[in-house]
C-alpha positions in Angstrom: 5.3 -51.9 -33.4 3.8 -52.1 -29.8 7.1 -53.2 -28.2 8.3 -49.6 -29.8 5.2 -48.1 -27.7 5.9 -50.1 -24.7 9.6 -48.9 -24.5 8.4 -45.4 -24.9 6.1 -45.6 -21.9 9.2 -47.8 -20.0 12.1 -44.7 -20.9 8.8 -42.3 -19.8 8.2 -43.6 -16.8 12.0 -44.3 -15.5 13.1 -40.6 -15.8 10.6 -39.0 -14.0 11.6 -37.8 -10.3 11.9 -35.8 -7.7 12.4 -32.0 -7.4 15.3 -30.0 -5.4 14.3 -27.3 -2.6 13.8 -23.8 -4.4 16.0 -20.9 -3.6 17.0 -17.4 -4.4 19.5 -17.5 -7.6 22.5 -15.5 -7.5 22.8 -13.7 -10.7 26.3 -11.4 -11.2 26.6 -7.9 -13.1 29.8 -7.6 -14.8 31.0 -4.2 -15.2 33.1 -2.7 -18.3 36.3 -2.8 -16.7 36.9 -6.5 -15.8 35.2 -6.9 -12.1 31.6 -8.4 -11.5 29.0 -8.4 -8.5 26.7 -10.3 -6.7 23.4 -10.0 -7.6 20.4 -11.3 -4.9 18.3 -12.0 -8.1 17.6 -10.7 -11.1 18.9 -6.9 -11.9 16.4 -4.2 -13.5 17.3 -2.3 -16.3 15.2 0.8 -16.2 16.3 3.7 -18.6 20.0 4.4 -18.6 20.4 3.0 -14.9 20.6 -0.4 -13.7 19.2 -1.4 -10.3 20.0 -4.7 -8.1 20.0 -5.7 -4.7 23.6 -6.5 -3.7 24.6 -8.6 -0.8 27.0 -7.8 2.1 27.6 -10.9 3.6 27.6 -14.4 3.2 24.9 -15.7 5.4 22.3 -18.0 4.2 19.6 -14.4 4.5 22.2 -11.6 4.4 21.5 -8.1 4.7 20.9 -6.1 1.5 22.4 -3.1 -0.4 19.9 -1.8 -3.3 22.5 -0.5 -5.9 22.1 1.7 -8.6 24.5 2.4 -11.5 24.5 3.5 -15.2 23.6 1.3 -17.5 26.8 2.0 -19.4 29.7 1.0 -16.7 27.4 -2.5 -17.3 29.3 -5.3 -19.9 25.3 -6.7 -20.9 27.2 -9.3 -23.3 28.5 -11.4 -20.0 25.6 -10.5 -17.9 23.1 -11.5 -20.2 25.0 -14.5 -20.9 25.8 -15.2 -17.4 21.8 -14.4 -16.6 21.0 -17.7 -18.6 23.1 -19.6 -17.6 22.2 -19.4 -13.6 18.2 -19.3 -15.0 18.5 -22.2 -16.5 21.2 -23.8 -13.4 18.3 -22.8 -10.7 15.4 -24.2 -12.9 17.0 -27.4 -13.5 17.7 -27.5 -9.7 14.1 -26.0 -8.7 11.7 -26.9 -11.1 12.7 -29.3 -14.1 11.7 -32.5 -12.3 8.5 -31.6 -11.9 8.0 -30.2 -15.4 9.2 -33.6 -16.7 7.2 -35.7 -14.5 4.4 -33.6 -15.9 5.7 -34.5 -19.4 6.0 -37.9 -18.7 2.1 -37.9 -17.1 1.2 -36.6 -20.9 3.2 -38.3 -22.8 1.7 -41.8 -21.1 -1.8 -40.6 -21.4 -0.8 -39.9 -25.4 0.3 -43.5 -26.0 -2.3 -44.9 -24.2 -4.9 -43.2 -26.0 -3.0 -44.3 -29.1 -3.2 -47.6 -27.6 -6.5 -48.1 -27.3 -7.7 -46.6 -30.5 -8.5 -49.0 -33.5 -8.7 -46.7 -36.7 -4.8 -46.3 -38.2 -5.3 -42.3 -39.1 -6.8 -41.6 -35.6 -3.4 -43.3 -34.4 -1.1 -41.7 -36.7 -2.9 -38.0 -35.3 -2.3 -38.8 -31.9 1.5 -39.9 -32.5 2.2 -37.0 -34.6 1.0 -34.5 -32.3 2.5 -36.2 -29.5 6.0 -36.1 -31.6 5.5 -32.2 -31.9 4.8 -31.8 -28.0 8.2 -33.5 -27.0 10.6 -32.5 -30.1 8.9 -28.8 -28.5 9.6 -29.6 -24.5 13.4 -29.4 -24.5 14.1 -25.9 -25.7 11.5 -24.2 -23.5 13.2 -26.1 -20.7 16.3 -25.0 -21.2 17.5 -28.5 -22.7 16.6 -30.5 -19.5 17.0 -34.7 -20.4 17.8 -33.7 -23.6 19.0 -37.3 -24.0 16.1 -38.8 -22.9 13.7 -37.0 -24.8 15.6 -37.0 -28.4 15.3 -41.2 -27.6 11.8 -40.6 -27.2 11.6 -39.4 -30.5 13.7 -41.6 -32.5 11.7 -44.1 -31.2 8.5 -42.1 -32.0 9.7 -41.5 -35.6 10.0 -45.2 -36.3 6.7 -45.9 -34.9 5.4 -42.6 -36.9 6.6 -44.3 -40.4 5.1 -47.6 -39.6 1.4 -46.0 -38.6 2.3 -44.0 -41.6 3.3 -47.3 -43.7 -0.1 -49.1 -42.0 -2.3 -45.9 -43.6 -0.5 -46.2 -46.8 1.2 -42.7 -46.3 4.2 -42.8 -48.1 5.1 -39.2 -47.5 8.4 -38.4 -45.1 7.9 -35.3 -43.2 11.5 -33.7 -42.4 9.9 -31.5 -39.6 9.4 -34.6 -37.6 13.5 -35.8 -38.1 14.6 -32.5 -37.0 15.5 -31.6 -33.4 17.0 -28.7 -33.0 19.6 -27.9 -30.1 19.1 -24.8 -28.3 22.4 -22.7 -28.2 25.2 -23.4 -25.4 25.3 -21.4 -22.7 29.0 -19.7 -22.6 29.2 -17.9 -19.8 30.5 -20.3 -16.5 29.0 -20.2 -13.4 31.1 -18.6 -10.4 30.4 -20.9 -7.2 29.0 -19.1 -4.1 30.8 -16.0 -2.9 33.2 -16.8 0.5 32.8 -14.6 3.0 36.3 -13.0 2.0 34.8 -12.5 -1.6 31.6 -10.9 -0.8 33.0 -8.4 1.7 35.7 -8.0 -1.5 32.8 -7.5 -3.7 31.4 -4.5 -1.4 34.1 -3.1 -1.5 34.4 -3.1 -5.5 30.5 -1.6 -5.4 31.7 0.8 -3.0 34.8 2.1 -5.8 31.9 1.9 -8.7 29.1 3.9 -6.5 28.0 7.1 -8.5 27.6 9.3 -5.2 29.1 10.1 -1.8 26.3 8.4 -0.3 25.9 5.4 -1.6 29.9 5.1 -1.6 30.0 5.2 2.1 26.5 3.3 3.0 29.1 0.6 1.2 32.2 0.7 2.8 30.5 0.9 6.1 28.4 -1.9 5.1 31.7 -3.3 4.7 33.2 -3.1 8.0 29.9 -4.6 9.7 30.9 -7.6 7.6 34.2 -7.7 8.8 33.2 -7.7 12.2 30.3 -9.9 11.8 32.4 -12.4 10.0 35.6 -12.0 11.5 36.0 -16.1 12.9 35.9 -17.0 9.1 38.3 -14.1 7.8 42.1 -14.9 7.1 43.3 -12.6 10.0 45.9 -10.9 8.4 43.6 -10.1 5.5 41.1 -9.0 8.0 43.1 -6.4 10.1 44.7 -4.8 6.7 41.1 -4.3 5.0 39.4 -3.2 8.5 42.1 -0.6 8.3 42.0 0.3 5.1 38.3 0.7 5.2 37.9 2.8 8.3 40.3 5.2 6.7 38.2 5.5 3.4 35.0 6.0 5.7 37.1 8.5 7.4 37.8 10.5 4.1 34.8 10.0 2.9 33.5 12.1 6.1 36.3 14.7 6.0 35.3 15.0 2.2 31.5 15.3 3.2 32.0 18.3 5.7 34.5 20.2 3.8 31.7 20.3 0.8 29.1 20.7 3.2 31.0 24.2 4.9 31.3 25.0 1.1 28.1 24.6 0.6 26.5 26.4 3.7 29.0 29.8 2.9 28.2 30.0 -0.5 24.2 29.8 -0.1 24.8 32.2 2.8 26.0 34.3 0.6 24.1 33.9 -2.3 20.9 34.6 0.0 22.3 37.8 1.1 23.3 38.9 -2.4 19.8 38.2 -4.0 18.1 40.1 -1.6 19.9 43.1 -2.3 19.3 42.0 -6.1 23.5 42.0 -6.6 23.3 39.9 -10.2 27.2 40.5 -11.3 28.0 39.1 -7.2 25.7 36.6 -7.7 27.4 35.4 -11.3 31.0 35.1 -9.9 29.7 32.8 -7.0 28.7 30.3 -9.8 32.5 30.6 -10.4 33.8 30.6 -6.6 31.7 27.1 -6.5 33.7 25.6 -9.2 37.3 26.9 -8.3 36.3 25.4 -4.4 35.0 22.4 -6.3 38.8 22.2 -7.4 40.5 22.9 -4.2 38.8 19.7 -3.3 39.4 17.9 -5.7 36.2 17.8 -7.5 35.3 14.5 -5.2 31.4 15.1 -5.1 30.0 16.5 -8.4 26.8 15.4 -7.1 27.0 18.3 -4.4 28.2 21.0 -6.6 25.2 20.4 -9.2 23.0 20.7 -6.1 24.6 23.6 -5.2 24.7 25.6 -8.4 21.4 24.9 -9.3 21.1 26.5 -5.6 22.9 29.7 -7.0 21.3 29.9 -10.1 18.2 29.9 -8.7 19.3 33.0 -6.2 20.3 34.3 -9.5 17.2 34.3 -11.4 15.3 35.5 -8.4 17.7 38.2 -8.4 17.5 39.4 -11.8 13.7 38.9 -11.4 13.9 41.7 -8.3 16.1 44.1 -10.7 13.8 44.1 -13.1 10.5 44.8 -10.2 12.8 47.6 -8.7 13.6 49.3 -12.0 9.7 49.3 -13.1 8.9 50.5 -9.7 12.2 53.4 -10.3 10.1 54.0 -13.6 6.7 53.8 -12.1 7.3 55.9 -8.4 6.4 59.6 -9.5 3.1 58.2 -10.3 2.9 56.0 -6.9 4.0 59.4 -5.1 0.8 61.2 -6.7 -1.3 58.3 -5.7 0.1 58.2 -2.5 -0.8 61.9 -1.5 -4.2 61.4 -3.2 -5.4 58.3 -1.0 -3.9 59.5 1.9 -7.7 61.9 2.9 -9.0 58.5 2.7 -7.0 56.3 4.0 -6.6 58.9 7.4 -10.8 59.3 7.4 -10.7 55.5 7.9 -8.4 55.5 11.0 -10.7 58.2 12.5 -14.0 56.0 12.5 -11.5 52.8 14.2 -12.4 53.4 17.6 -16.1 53.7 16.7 -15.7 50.4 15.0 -13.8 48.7 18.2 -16.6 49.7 20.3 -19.6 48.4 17.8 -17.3 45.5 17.9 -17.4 44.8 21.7 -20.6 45.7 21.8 -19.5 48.1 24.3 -22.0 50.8 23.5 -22.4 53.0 20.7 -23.8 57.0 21.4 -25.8 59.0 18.3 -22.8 61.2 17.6 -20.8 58.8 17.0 -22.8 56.8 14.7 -23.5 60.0 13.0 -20.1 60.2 12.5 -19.3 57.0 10.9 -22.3 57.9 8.5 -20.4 61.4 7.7 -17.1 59.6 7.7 -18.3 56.8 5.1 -20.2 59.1 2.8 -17.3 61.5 2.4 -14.3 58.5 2.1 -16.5 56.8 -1.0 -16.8 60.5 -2.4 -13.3 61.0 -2.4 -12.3 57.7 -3.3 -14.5 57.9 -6.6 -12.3 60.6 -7.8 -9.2 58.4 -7.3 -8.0 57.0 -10.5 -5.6 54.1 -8.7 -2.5 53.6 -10.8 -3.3 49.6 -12.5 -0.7 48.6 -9.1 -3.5 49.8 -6.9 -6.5 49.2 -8.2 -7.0 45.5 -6.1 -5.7 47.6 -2.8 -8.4 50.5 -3.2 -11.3 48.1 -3.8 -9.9 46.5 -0.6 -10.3 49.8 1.0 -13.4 50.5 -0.5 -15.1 47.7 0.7 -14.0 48.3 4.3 -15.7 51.8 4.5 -18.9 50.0 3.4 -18.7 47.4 5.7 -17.8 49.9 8.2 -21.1 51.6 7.2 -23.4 48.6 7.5 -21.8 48.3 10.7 -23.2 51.6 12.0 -26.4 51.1 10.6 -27.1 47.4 12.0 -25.8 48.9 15.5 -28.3 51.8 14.9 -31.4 49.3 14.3 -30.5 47.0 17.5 -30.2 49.7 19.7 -33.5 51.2 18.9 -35.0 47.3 18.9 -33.4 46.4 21.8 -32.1 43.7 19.3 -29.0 41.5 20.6 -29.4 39.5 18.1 -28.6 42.3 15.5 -26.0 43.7 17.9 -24.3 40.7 17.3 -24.4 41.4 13.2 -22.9 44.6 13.8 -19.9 43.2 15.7 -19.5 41.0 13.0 -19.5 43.9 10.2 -17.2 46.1 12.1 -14.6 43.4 13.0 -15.1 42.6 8.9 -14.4 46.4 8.4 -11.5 46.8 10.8 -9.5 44.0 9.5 -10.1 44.8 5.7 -8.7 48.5 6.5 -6.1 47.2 8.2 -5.2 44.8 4.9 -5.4 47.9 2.7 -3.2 49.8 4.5 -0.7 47.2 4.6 -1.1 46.3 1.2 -0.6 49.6 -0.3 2.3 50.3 2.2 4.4 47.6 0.5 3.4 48.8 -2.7 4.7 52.4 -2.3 8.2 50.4 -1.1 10.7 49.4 -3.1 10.1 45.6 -3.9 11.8 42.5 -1.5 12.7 39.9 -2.5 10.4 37.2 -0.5 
């Protein structure tokens, strides 16, 4: 039984080695209809859209192109497949030679514990859980010295059921017979892409690409390839694709302008129409959009959702004005009323402004005309307490009102730093009458806009 051990340790120790140099592992998205790209590492499947960096060349660090697609146009049977296969290809190249020398560092320290331990059921522990460890190893390793290890354990088992004989255990466990092969891995792997391929590749993202954008970023990514790696292209092949690139960039420019002029008229005029709250205008340019759309030959779908949720917007905004312009229609004999009601007030307050500039510039002030802000004040918050303010103008005539009594404090701090000889408080009247001034001016403008039609802003 300890020649079984000692050919354990010598298979152990024979199969461990060295590791390769660690890379990036190309990974490849097939798509639904037959093609495939090159993926610079693992793709990301978020929601219904799948994201991967695809390169565009074929130089040991090329230059990336982060794609984006629907999940659907994505065959996830060969992908997924294909993804486990170049996992377990760049583990076994990367790190599986230093997971087994780390397996072959426990497995010796296992049997040499066993080794040097006298009592048979202490033995039989150690080589049972030992046996469990390894017959485990291979399938989270994706199967790496499978050979190797499943000696390992035949030669484990035997010495399992003499330790087990030794104990007088005559029970057969089956779980330590079985071994269980992971599953094959179906899907082939593709060698690296030649610079030919990849730029062919590109060009297959660029035909797949869901917008404009992202179509041409490609195909111009494309044509830097071509030139970049021209020495290395067949040179016929090279001249027919540069060609045949440059006029799909082309296009895809023409394409781009003759949307964007469609775009730019159609806002243009959906701006004008909205303003002048013209909803039935504003409904057929939806249409117009989509018979353009046509004429072009519905090439950017992205656009034209843009640009009708453009319209439609204009649209609500315009049948948001209609509705303002027919409650103020509804609402303007009462506005009229108001407006000839406010308007003692309202002209009482541009009377005491030139009193108020001067307070403000501290440019002198004489009795009479403090006396007549006093007057002015008193009589303005008389006749503004008789104002009922339709609910529209209630925010506009407190504005007012407030002004007036600014205005007043104004008068009456002037009044106590001129008999003071206070410059001090001369200051604080400034203050109040610039407060008073640009409040009335507020009101004013405020109410103006409210006795007009409404705008759309």
């Amino acid at each position: 039984m300890k020649s079984g051990w000692l050919t354990v340790m010598l298979l152990v120790a024979c199969c461990a080695s060295a590791a390769a140099a660690d890379d990036v592992t190309m990974m490849r998205v097939f798509l639904t209809d037959g093609s495939a790209l090159v993926s610079y590492g693992e793709p990301a499947r978020i929601g219904d859209r799948v994201i991967f960096s695809i390169p565009t060349s074929a130089a040991p660090n090329p230059p990336l192109h982060l794609m984006d697609l629907a999940a659907a146009r994505v065959d996830w049977e060969r992908t997924n497949r294909y993804a486990d296969a170049a996992r377990a290809a760049h583990y076994i190249s990367t790190q599986a030679e230093f997971d087994y020398a780390a397996l072959s560092i426990q497995m010796t320290q296992a049997l040499n514990q066993l080794m040097q331990t006298g009592e048979s059921s202490r033995r039989l522990a150690i080589a049972e859980n030992a046996r469990k460890m390894l017959a485990a190893w291979p399938k989270d390793h994706y199967n790496y010295r499978q050979a190797e290890v499943r000696q390992m354990l035949s030669l484990l088992d035997e010495a399992i059921a003499d330790l087990r004989a030794a104990t007088g255990d005559g029970r057969f466990d089956l779980s330590l017979a079985a071994f269980a092969d992971a599953p094959p891995i179906g899907e082939p792997l593709a060698p690296a892409p030649t610079p030919k391929e990849m730029i062919e590749q590109v060009l297959v993202a660029a035909g797949v690409a869901d917008t404009a954008s992202e179509r041409t970023a490609l195909l111009e990514a494309a044509l830097a390839s071509l030139d970049r790696d021209a020495a290395r292209l067949p040179s016929a092949w090279l001249e027919s694709t540069r060609i045949a690139t440059k006029a799909q960039v082309e296009a895809e420019r023409l394409t781009d302008r003759a949307y964007q002029a469609l775009t730019t008229r159609i806002i243009g005029q959906a701006d004008r129409r909205a303003r002048l709250a013209d909803v039935n205008s504003l409904m057929g340019l939806v249409d117009r959009v989509r018979a353009g759309d046509r004429e072009l030959g519905g090439q950017r779908p992205e656009m034209v959702a843009a640009l009708i949720t453009a319209v439609e917007a204009r649209l609500d905004a315009a049948r948001r004005l209609q509705l303002a312009r027919d409650r103020w229609t509804l609402r303007a004999p009462e506005f009229r009323q108001y407006r000839a009601a406010i308007k003692g007030p309202l002209d009482l307050f541009a009377t005491l402004e030139p009193a108020l500039r001067q307070i403000k510039a501290l440019a002198g002030s004489s009795p009479s005309s403090l006396m007549m802000i006093d007057r002015a004040v008193a009589e303005i918050l008389l006749l503004a307490r008789g104002i009922a303010p339709p609910p529209e103008f209630r925010a506009v005539q407190a504005l007012l009102v407030s002004a007036v009594q600014m205005a007043g404090s104004a008068g009456q701090i002037r009044r106590e730093a001129t008999l003071g000889e206070d410059i001090a408080r001369a200051w604080d009247a400034s203050s109040a009458a610039a407060g008073a001034l640009m409040l009335g001016a507020q009101a004013r403008t405020d109410m103006q806009r409210l006795l007009r039609p409404p705008e759309l802003r």
